[in-house]
KOLTORMAR-377903 format. One line per 5 residues: their letters; for each residue x, z, y of C-alpha. Coordinates in steps of 0.001 Angstrom, whole numbers, plus 500000, padded with zeros to 6 digits. Each point is the difference from the previous one (the first is absolute). Layout:
KOLTORMAR-377903
a> X/Z/Y; ...
//
This chain:
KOLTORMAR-377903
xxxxx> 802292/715886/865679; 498810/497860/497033; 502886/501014/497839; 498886/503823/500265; 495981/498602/499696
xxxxx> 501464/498460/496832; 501732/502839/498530; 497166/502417/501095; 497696/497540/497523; 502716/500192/497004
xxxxx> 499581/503638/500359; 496176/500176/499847; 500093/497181/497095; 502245/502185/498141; 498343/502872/500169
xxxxx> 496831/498179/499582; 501042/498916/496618; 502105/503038/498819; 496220/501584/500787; 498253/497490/497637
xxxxx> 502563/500023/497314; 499673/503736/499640; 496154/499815/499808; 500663/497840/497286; 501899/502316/497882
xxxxx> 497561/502762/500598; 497342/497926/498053; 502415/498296/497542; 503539/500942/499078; 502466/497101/499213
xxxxx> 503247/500210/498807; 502774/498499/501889; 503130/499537/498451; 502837/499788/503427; 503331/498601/499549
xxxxx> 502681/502573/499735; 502216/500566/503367; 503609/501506/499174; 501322/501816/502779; 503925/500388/499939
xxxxx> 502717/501752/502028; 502583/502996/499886; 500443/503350/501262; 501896/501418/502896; 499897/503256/499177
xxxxx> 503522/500499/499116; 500787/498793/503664; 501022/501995/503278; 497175/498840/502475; 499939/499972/503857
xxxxx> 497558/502185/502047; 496859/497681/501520; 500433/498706/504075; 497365/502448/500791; 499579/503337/498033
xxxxx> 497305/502323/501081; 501167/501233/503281; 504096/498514/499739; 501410/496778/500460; 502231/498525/497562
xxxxx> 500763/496424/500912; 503627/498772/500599; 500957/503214/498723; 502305/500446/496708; 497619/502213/497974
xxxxx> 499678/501059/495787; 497621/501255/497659; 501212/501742/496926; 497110/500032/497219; 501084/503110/498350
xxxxx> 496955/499786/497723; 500780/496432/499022; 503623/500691/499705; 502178/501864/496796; 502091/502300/502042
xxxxx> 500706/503858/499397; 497659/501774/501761; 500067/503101/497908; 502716/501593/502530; 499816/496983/502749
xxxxx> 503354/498487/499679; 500393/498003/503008; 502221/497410/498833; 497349/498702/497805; 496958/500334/502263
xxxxx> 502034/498380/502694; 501716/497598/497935; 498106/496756/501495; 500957/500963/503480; 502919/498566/500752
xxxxx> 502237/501651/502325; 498666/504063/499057; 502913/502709/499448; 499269/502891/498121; 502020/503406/499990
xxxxx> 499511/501235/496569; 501358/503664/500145; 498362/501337/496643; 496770/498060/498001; 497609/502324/500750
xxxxx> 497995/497554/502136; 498858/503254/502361; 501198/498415/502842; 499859/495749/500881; 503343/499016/501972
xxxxx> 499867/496522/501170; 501281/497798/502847; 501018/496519/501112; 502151/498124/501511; 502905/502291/500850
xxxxx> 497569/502988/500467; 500597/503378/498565; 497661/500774/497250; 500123/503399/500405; 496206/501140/499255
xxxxx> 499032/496587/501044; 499735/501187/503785; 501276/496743/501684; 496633/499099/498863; 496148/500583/500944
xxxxx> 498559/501216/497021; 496949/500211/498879; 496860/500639/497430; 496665/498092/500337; 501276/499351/503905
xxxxx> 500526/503323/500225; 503280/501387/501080; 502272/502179/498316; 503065/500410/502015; 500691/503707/500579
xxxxx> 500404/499171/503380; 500800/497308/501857; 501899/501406/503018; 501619/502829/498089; 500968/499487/496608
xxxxx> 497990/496859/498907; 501087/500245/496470; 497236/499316/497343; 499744/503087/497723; 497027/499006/498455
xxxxx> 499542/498038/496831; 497360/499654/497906; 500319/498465/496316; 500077/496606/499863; 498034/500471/497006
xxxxx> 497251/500119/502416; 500584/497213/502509; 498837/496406/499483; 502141/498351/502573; 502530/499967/502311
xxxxx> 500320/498397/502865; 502797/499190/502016; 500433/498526/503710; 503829/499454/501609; 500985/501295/503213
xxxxx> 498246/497320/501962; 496576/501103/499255; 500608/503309/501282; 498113/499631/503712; 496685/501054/497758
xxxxx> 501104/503070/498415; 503206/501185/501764; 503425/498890/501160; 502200/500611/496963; 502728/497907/499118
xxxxx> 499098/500546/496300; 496436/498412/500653; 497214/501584/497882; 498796/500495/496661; 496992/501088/498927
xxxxx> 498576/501291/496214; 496531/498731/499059; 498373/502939/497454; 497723/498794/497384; 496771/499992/500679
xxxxx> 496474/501116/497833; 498774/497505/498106; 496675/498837/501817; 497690/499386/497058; 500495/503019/498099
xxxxx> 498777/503508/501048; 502859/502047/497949; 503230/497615/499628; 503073/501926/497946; 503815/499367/499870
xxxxx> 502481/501863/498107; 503646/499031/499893; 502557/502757/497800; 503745/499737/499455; 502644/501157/498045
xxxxx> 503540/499306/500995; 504052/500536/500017; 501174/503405/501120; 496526/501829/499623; 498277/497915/502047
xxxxx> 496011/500374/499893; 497330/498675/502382; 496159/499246/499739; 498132/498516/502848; 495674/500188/499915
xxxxx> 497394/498916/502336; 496935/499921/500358; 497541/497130/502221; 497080/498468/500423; 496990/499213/502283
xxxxx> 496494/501259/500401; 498255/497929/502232; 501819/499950/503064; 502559/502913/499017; 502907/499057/498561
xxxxx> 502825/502206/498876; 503474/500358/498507; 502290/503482/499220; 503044/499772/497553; 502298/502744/498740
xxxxx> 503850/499391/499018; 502280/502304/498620; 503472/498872/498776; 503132/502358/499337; 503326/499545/498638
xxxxx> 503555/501482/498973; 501266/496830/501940; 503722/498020/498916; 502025/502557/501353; 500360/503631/499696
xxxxx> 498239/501964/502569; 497677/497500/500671; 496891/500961/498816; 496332/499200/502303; 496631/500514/499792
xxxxx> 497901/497909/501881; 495850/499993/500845; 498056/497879/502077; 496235/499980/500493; 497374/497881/501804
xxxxx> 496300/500010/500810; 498427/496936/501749; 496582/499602/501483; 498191/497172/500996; 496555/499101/501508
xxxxx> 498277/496701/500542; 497926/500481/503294; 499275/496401/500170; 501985/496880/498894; 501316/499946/503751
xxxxx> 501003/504217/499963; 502197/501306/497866; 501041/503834/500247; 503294/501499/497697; 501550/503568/499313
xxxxx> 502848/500322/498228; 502021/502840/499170; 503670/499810/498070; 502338/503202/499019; 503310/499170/498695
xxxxx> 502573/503019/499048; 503002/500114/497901; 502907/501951/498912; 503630/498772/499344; 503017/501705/499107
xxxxx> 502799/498550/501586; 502723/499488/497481; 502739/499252/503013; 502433/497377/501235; 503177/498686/497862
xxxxx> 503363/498579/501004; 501175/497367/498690; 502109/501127/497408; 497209/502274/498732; 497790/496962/499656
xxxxx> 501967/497897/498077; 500765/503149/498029; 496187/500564/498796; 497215/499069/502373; 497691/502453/498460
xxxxx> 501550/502961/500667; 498658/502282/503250; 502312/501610/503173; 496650/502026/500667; 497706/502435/498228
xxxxx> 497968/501705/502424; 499449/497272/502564; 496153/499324/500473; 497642/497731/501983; 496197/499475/500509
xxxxx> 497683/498258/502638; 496291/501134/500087; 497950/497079/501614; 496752/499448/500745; 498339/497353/501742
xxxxx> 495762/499998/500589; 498810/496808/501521; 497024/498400/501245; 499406/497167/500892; 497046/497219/501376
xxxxx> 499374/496052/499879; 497360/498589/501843; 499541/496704/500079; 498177/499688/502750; 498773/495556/499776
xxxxx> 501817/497333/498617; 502844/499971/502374; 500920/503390/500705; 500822/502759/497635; 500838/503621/501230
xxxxx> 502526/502779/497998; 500519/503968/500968; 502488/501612/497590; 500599/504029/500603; 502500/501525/498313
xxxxx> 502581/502934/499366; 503117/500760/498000; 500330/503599/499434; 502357/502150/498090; 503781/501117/499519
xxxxx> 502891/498913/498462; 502110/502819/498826; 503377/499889/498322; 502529/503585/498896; 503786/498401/499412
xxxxx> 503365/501349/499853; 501674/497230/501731; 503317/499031/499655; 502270/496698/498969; 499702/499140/496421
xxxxx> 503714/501647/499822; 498535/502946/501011; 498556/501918/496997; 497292/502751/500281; 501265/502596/497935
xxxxx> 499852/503924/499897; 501470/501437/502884; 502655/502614/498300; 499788/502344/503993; 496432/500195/499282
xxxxx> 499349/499349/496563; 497096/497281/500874; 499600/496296/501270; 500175/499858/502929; 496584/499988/502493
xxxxx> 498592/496122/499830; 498758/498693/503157; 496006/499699/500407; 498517/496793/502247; 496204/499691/500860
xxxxx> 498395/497360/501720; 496145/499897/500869; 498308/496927/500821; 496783/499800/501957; 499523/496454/501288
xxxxx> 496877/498652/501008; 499398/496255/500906; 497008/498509/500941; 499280/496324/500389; 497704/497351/500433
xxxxx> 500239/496193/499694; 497622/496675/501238; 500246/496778/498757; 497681/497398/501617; 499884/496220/499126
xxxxx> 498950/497160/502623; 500576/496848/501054; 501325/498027/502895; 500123/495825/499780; 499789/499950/496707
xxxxx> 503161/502257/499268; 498922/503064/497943; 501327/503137/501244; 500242/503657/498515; 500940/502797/502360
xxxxx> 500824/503273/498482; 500823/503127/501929; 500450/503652/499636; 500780/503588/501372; 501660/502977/498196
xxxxx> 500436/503452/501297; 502716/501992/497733; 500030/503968/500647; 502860/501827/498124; 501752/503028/499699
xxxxx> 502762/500357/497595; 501169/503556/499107; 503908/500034/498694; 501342/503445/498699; 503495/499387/498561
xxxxx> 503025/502120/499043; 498223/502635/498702; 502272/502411/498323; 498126/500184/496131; 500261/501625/497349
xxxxx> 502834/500085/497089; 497327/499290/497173; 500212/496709/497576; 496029/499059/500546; 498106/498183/502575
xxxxx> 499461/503178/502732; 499882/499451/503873; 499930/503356/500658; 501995/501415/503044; 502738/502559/499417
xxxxx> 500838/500175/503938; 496709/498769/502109; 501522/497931/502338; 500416/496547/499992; 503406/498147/500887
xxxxx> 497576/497254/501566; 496200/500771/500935; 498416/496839/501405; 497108/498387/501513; 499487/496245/500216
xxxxx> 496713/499236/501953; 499509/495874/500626; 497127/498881/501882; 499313/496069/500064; 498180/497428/500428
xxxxx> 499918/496244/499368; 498203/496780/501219; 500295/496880/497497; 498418/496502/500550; 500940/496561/497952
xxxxx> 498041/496992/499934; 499967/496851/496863; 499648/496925/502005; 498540/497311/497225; 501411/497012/501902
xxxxx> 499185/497408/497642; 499161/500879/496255; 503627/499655/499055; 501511/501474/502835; 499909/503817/501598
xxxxx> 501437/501965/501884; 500292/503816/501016; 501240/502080/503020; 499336/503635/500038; 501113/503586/502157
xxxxx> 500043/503357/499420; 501105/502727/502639; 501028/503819/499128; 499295/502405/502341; 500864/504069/499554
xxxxx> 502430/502796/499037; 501642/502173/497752; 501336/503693/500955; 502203/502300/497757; 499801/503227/500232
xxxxx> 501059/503082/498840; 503418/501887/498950; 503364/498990/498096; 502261/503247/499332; 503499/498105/500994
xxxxx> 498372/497872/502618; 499327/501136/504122; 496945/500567/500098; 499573/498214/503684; 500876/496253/498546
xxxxx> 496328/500212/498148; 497582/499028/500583; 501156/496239/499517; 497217/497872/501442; 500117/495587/499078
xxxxx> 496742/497903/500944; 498955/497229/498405; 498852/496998/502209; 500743/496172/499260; 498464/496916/499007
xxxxx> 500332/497913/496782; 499579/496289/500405; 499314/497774/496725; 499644/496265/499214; 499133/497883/497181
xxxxx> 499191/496625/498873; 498447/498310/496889; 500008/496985/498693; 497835/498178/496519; 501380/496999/498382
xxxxx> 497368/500360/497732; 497513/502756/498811; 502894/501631/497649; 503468/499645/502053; 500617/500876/503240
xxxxx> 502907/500860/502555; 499981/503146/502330; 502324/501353/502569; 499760/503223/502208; 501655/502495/502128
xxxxx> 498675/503529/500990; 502107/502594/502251; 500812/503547/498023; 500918/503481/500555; 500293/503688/498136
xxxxx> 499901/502805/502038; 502557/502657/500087; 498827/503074/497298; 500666/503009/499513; 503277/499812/498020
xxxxx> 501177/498091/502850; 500713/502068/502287; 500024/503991/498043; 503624/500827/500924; 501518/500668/496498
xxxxx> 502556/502501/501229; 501059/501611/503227; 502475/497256/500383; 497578/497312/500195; 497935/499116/503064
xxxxx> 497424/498043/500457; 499432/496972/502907; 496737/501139/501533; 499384/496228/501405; 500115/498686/496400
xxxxx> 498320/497080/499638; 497352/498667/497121; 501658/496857/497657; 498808/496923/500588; 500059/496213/499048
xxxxx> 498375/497069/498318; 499026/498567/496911; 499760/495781/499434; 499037/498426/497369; 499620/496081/499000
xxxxx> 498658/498848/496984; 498213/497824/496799; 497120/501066/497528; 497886/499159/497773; 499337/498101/496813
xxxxx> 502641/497622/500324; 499265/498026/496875; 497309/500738/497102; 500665/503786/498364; 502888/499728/502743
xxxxx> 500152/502893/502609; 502931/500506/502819; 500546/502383/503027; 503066/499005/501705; 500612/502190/503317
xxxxx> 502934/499923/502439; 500355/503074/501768; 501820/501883/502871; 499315/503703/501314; 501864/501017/502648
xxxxx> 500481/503823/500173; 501009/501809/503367; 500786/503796/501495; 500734/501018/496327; 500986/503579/500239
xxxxx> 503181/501924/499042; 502919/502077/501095; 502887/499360/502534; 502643/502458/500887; 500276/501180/503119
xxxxx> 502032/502429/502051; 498496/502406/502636; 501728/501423/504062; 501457/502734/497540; 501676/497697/497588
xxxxx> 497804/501028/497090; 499232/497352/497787; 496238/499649/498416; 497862/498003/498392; 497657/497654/502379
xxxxx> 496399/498375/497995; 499348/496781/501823; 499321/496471/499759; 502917/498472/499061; 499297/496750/499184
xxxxx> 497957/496789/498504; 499974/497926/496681; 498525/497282/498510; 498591/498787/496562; 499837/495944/499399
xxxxx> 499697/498469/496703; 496711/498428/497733; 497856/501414/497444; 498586/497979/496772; 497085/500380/497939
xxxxx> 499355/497299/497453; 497859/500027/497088; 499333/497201/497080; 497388/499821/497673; 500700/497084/497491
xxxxx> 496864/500041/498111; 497697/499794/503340; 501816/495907/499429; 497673/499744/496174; 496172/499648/500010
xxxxx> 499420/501263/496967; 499919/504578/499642; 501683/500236/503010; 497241/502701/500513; 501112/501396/497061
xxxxx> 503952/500619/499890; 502094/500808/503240; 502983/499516/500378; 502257/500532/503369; 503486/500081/501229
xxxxx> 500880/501560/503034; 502687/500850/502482; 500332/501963/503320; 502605/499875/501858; 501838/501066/503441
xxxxx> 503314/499810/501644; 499869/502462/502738; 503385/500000/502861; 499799/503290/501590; 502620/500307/502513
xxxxx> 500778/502512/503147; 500033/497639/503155; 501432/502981/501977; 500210/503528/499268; 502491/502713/500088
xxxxx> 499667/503757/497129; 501966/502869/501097; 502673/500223/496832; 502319/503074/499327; 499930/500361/504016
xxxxx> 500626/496696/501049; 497317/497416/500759; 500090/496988/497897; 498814/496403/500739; 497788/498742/496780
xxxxx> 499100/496737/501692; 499865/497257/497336; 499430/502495/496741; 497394/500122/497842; 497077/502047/500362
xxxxx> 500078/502848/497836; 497388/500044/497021; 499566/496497/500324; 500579/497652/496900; 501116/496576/500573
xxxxx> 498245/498314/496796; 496649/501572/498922; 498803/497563/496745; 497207/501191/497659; 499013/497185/497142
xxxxx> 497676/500302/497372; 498086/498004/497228; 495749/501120/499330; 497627/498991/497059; 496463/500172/499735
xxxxx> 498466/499545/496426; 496352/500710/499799; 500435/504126/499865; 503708/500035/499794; 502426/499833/503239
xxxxx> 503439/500988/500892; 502640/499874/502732; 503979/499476/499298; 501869/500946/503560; 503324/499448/501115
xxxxx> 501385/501819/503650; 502830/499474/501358; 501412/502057/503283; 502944/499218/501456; 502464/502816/501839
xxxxx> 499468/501863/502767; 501687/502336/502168; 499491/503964/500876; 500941/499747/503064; 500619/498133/503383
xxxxx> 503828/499945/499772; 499530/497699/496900; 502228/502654/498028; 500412/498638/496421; 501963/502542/497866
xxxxx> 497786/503358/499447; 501453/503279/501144; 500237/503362/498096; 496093/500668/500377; 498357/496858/499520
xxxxx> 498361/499850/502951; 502131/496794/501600; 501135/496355/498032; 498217/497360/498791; 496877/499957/497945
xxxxx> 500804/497462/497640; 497756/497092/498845; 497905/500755/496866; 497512/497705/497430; 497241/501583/498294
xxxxx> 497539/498236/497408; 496581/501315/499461; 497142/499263/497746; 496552/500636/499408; 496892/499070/497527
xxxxx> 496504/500631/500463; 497212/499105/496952; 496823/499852/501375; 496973/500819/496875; 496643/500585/499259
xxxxx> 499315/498774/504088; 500694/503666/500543; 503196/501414/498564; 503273/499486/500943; 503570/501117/498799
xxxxx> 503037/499607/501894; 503979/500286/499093; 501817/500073/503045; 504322/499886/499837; 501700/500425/503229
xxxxx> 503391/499309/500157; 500699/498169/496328; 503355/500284/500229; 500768/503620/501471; 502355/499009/502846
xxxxx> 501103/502615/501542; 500177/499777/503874; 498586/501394/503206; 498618/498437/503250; 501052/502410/502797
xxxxx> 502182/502342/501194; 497348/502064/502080; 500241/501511/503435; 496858/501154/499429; 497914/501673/497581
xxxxx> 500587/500449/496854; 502941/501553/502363; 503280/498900/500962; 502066/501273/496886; 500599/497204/498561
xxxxx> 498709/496823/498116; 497576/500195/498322; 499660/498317/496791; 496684/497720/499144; 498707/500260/496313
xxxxx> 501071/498230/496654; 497949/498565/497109; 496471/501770/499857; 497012/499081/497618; 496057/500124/500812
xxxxx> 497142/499700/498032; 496555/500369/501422; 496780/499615/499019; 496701/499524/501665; 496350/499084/499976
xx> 497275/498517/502762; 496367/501124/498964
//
């Protein structure tokens, strides 16, 4: 009691005093001279970062998550190449089927990248999967040109947000600038094969409004013949300031884009000249949009409240003659025309709605933070494919026979509990448990022309539970060690189980994928201007879905979609980053310099499974996983001088197969064999002037290596590889006002 009587008096002295000095002054200035105080230390802003324990309404602790700083960071964001924006992340496989940058294909671990939908993605918290239980691709992008950050959270942090194996990632959009009531950006760029882009926004707060809208347009030839886009993307956000404890957002985003499909090459076409085209009349374009709004309320110290409400709406069209890249699409001499190109539609209208608590309290000491959720998901995706087209050259769905080989409905219904609770059991030590349960249904309806009519509808519910764990541990303020495990799944979508032909049938007990995701690790600022991530890893993928053979009481032999078996993905992923001047005193704050490298060996293997192959069912037990590279290794050297910076990058990605059966030499078409490694070397400069002028020369792929990272089953369409692009220059130039 007399030590707080005692400070109580030092308080009322000092202020007593501070009082009387400035009394003082009022009647009689003095001048003081004060010894000078030199502050000294070095930036991190070259750095990949971790998310915080506790982030608004999510948990992050013992949980491998990134940041990527794309405003701190000389990358090309002109046409969002994602092997430079996700070149810190160690571990991340990108297809790269053309450089337009229209569409972000990313995955880890042994995942398929295709449209990045092995993962929960997401803008501002907002999600932008097409849908989940159907086709949860992500067909919207919006310019990185306009995103601040990215950030990234594994598979084991997926109780919060979903059960993907991919985990989630989620772009940040710039936001207005606070103390100015009209805040300006332009960004314009010239580059390689007719490239030209500007991005502009506008931002700024009155009062308690704040607001933000941008406008991008870019277009191009592209590398290859036939592969010309153009690509838009708008947004308009509002924001208003109730209080400092309410907070209430709208946002709305449109993203739309045409691409001509230039077409799959075999092999020997490809080493022949990559930039030549199979296809001339082959087009595709989403429409997206996605309105959002969204509330915070913090609601006292402890507890803070989130609603998000949201929608993606739109279509994603493509008209295609479709054929193997040995096929060509020529004049038909019995008609004197091409031949009719086949017209798909989708329509998307997915609705999700979703609101989170976190609360803070504390029990003997321990502090404890309990977040939990509910989502309700309400979908209905319309299919129309194999519509006969016309035998034009330009981008025209139009119908020359009205009915559709497949019309279909996809209605999903579901909702989903989550709860996970950060136990602070001492201040080095924490630990995490969490659960989330899935609860409803999806039902196809609707008509396929070669299909009886009685198998559909096909009806699959959706009920399990997700259990995750985690623990944390400090050694000091700047390293730490962290180890988890969290329970997985993907549901069955609609590709799944659409017979393709009227030899294929479908198993109408199917069953959802499912699996796990652990993770044990060390981060942190291992030694001044020193940075590591080191992760082991192991996902553990079961009920992946594919074909047997089968025959039937009549001795006909078909095509049977099933589960048909399990793999599993083991191996560690490396980030480390060096900055030797953070080691000298003296203008560390004023030159940068940093060395980096992330790396990942990734073991994808079959631990059982059997493909139906040229009518005989094959065991693949013990091959690689298809699409998954062994050695992913990006490495790069950054400088920082006062307005000048730049980024030299090396990737490296090893070889991969097409397929389950591990076939290595390519047949006729392309479409099997190995994708072979490749190494790329990028660069970029940025010089900073005038505090509000920038110019930027951006050169992707120095050395114009020629090479290609898939052989897709997918779209672009299964002609074929498809070739990525050679040496391309940018230069763009920009201004903040």
């Amino acid at each position: 009691m007399k030590y707080l009587l005692l400070f109580f008096c030092s308080i009322l002295t000092f202020f007593s005093s501070f009082a009387q000095q400035i009394k003082e002054d009022s009647v009689k200035l003095k001048n003081r001279n004060l010894q000078e105080i030199v502050v000294k230390g070095y930036r991190k802003d070259l750095m990949l970062s971790s998310l915080a324990p506790v982030n608004g309404t999510y948990i992050f602790a013992g949980k491998k998550s990134e940041i990527i700083a794309l405003d701190k960071m000389d990358v090309n964001v002109v046409d969002n190449n994602p092997r430079q924006i996700f070149a810190k992340v160690p571990g991340v496989f990108v297809f790269e089927t053309d450089g337009s940058g229209n569409q972000v294909n990313i995955a880890t671990r042994g995942l398929t990248a295709h449209r990045s939908w092995e993962m929960n993605v997401r803008q501002n918290n907002v999600m932008t999967n097409s849908d989940l239980y159907g086709y949860p691709a992500s067909h919207f992008n919006a310019p990185m040109e306009s995103i601040q950050r990215i950030e990234l959270v594994r598979g084991s942090g997926s109780l919060q947000y979903g059960g993907q194996f991919g985990g989630m990632v989620n772009y940040i959009s710039k936001e207005a600038d606070d103390s100015k009531r009209i805040s300006y950006e332009t960004q314009n760029s010239l580059g390689s094969y007719g490239l030209w882009s500007t991005y502009n926004s506008l931002s700024g707060r009155i009062k308690k409004f704040k607001y933000f809208t941008y406008y991008n347009y870019r277009q191009s030839d592209g590398y290859r013949q036939n592969s010309e886009y153009q690509y838009q993307a708008y947004r308009i956000a509002l924001q208003y300031d109730f209080s400092t404890k309410v907070v209430l957002k709208a946002e709305y985003n449109r993203m739309n884009y045409v691409n001509h499909i230039n077409g799959g090459l075999s092999d020997a076409q490809f080493y022949e000249n990559t930039r030549q085209s199979t296809r001339n009349r082959n087009y595709y374009s989403p429409d997206i949009h996605l309105p959002s709004i969204s509330l915070d309320y913090k609601i006292n110290n402890n507890t803070t409240f989130n609603f998000i409400s949201s929608a993606i709406l739109g279509s994603r069209n493509s008209v295609q003659f479709i054929a193997l890249s040995t096929v060509r699409d020529t004049i038909n001499p019995n008609t004197g025309t091409y031949n009719p190109r086949q017209v798909d539609i989708d329509q998307y209208n997915s609705y999700a709605n979703e609101a989170r608590l976190m609360h803070q309290f504390t029990i003997r000491s321990m502090k404890n933070t309990i977040v939990s959720g509910v989502r309700y998901i309400n979908n209905n995706l319309i299919r129309k494919q194999l519509g006969k087209g016309t035998t034009g050259s330009d981008y025209d769905l139009t119908l020359t026979n009205p009915i559709w080989g497949r019309d279909l409905s996809f209605k999903t219904s579901n909702v989903s509990l989550f709860i996970e609770n950060l136990l602070q059991i001492t201040p080095k030590l924490s630990f995490t448990a969490g659960l989330r349960y899935e609860n409803g249904e999806t039902n196809m309806t609707g008509k396929i022309s070669y299909y009886d009519a009685n198998k559909i509808p096909v009806t699959i519910t959706h009920k399990f539970a997700l259990l995750g764990t985690g623990a944390e541990y400090h050694f000091n303020p700047q390293v730490s060690i962290y180890a988890n495990y969290s329970q997985a799944y993907r549901p069955v979508i609609f590709a799944d189980i659409i017979p393709t032909t009227a030899l294929n049938q479908v198993n109408p007990d199917i069953q959802d994928a499912y699996g796990s995701n652990s993770e044990l690790g060390i981060k942190g600022d291992i030694a001044r201007g020193l940075r590591l991530n080191f992760t082991l890893f192991a996902l553990k993928y079961n009920n992946r879905i594919g074909d047997l053979v089968l025959t039937n009481q009549q001795g006909q032999t078909y095509f049977y979609k099933t589960n048909t078996g399990n793999s599993l993905s083991k191996g560690f992923e490396l980030y480390a980053e060096l900055q030797p001047m953070a080691w000298l005193d003296e203008n560390s704050h004023r030159f940068q310099f940093s060395i980096f490298s992330s790396t990942s060996l990734i073991d994808a293997r079959y631990i059982n499974g059997t493909l139906a192959v040229s009518g005989k069912n094959v065991d693949v037990t013990g091959n690689r996983v298809e699409a998954a590279p062994r050695w992913i290794s990006r490495n790069g050297l950054q400088i920082r001088y006062k307005g000048i910076s730049g980024t030299l990058q090396y990737s490296f990605v090893g070889d991969a197969f097409a397929d389950a059966l591990n076939t290595e030499k390519p047949n006729a078409s392309g479409t099997l064999g190995l994708v072979p490694s490749y190494q790329l070397v990028d660069m970029n400069f940025t010089y900073r002037f005038l505090e509000k002028y920038n110019i930027k020369l951006l050169l992707n792929n120095m050395f114009n290596q020629q090479y290609f990272t898939e052989r897709p089953a997918f779209f672009p369409g299964p002609g074929g590889l498809y070739p990525s692009d050679g040496r391309s220059i940018i230069l763009s130039i920009g201004a903040k006002f």
